[in-house]
Structures are given as structure tokens and as C-alpha cells.
C-alpha positions in Angstrom: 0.0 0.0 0.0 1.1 3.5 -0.7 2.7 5.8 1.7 0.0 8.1 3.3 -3.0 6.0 1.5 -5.8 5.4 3.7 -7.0 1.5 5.0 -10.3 2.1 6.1 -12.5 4.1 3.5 -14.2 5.2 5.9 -11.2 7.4 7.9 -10.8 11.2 6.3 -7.3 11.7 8.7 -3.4 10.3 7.2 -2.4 6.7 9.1 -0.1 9.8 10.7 -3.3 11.3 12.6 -2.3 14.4 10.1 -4.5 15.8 7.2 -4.5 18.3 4.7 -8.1 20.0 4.5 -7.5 20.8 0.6 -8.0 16.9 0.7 -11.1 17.0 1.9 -12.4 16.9 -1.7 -9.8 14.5 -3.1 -9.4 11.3 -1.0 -11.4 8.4 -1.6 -14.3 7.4 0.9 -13.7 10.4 2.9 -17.1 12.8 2.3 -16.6 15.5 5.0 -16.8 18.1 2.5 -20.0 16.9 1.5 -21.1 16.5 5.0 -20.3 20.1 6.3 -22.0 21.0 2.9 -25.1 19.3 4.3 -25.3 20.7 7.9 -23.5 23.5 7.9 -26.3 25.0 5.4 -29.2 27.5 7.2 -31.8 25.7 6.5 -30.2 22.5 8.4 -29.0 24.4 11.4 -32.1 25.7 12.2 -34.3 22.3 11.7 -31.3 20.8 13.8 -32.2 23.6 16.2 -36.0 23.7 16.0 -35.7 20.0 17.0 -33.9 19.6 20.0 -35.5 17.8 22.7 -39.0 17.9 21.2 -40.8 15.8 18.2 -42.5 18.3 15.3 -44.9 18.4 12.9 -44.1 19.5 9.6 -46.3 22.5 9.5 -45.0 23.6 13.5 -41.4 23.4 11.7 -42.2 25.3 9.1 -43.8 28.0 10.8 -40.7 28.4 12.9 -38.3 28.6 10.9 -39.1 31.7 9.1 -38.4 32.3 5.1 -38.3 28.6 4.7 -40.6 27.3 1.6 -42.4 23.8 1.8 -40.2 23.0 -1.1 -37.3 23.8 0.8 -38.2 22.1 4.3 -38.8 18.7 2.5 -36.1 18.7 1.1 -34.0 19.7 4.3 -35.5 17.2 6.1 -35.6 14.6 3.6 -31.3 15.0 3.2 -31.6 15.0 6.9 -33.1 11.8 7.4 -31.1 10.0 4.6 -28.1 11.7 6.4 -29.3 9.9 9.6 -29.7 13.3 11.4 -33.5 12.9 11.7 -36.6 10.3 12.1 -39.5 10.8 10.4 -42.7 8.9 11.8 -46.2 8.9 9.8 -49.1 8.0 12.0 -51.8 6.6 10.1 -54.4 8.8 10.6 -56.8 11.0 8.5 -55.4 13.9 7.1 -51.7 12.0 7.6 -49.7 13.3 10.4 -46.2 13.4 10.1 -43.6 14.2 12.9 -39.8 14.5 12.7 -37.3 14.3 15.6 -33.3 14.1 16.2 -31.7 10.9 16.1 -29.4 10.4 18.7 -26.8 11.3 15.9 -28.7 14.8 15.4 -28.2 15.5 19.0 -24.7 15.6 19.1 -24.8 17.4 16.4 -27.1 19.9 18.1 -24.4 20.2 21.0 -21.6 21.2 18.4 -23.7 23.7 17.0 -24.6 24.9 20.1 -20.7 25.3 20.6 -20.8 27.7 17.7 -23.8 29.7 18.6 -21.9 30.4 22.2 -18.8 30.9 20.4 -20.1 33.6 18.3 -22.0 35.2 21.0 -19.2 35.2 22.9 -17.4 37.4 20.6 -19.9 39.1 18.4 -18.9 42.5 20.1 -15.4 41.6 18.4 -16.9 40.4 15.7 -18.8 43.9 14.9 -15.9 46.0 16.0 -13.5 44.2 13.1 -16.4 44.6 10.7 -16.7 48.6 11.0 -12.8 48.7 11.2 -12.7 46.9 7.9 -15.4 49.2 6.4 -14.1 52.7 7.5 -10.9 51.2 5.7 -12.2 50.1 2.4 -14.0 54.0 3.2 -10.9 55.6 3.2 -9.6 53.7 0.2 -12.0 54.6 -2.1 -12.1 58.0 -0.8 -9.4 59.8 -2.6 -10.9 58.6 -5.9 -14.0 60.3 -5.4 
């Protein structure tokens, strides 16, 4: 086997523990890109969000998560589920009810995500302050060709 070629298709890091994220695309059996792709989206962090610790109906979801079209939330969820993120559970009742809910899988990823919420709370004072730095800059660049 190859120097630096994975065993397991299933393992993104080098048999060294080391990677190289411009890999992330590249290496075979190794989807992270993909992944982040998936739940990193807005739509996905807030049905991730919407859904901790409670079951929801379609309809609750999508009036909670505002700007969201039907189109949109079926297919959020539906990538979800395949993802194994989310359940979905139809009762068999009329009109059909549907409800979705986190897997135990989702959870976890609720808790990292919860790590970036606090994260950018934490320094969304910093956050603003580099912002109007950067602006009054690109301000005084264009300035003198006004």
C-alpha cells in the first residue's frame, strides 16, 4: 500500500493522525466536504435547532423557521433523514400526520452547534468592531478617488 494512503475508507485523517483540509475533496471514501455541505447549510442548522428535545410536525417546523418554503423544508428534512440526522414517523391517521425528531446522531450534532452559537455570542462585540474597522478602511480607500 502506498505511503500516506488510507486502509479504512471510511477514515478522512493520514495513518499519521495528520491531514490536509484541501484533501477534503480528493481522498477516496472520505465525504466530509459533503457532509459540512449538508449541515453546515441554514436551512439545516435551524431544523437541527427547532428539533432539540421535542418531536414536530411539519407544519410547527415550518412556521418556525421563518423564510423557509415547503419546497425547501422537504427537502432539508428529507437530506436530513437520509443523512441519519432525523426520524421521520407517519401516523396513520386522517389527514396524515407526520412528525420528525433528532436521532441520537442529530443530537450531538445539536451540542456542536450549540458550541458555535456560544462561540459567536461570545465574541460578536469583536466580531462587529473588526467589521466597521474593515469598512471605515475600504471608506478611506475609495475616498481619494471620489
Amino acid at each position: 500500500m502506498e505511503e500516506g494512503t488510507l486502509k479504512s475508507p471510511s477514515s478522512c485523517a493520514g495513518t499519521d493522525g495528520n491531514y490536509d483540509v484541501r484533501q477534503w475533496d480528493t481522498r477516496v471514501g472520505c465525504e466530509v466536504r459533503q457532509i459540512l455541505d449538508r449541515v453546515a447549510d441554514k436551512w439545516s442548522l435551524l431544523a437541527i435547532a427547532h428539533l432539540e428535545r421535542q418531536t414536530l410536525r411539519f407544519s410547527e417546523l415550518r412556521h418556525r423557521i421563518e423564510g423557509i418554503s415547503q419546497r425547501m423544508l422537504t427537502v432539508t428534512l428529507r437530506q436530513l433523514e437520509r443523512d441519519g440526522l432525523v426520524t421521520r414517523t407517519v401516523h396513520p391517521v386522517v389527514p396524515p400526520r407526520v412528525d420528525y425528531a433528532l436521532t441520537p446522531l442529530g443530537a450531538t450534532l445539536h451540542a456542536t452547534i450549540q458550541s458555535l452559537v456560544d462561540w459567536t455570542e461570545d465574541h460578536q462585540e469583536e466580531i462587529a468592531a473588526a467589521r466597521a474597522a474593515y469598512d471605515r478602511r475600504q471608506e478611506d480607500a475609495l475616498a481619494p478617488l471620489s
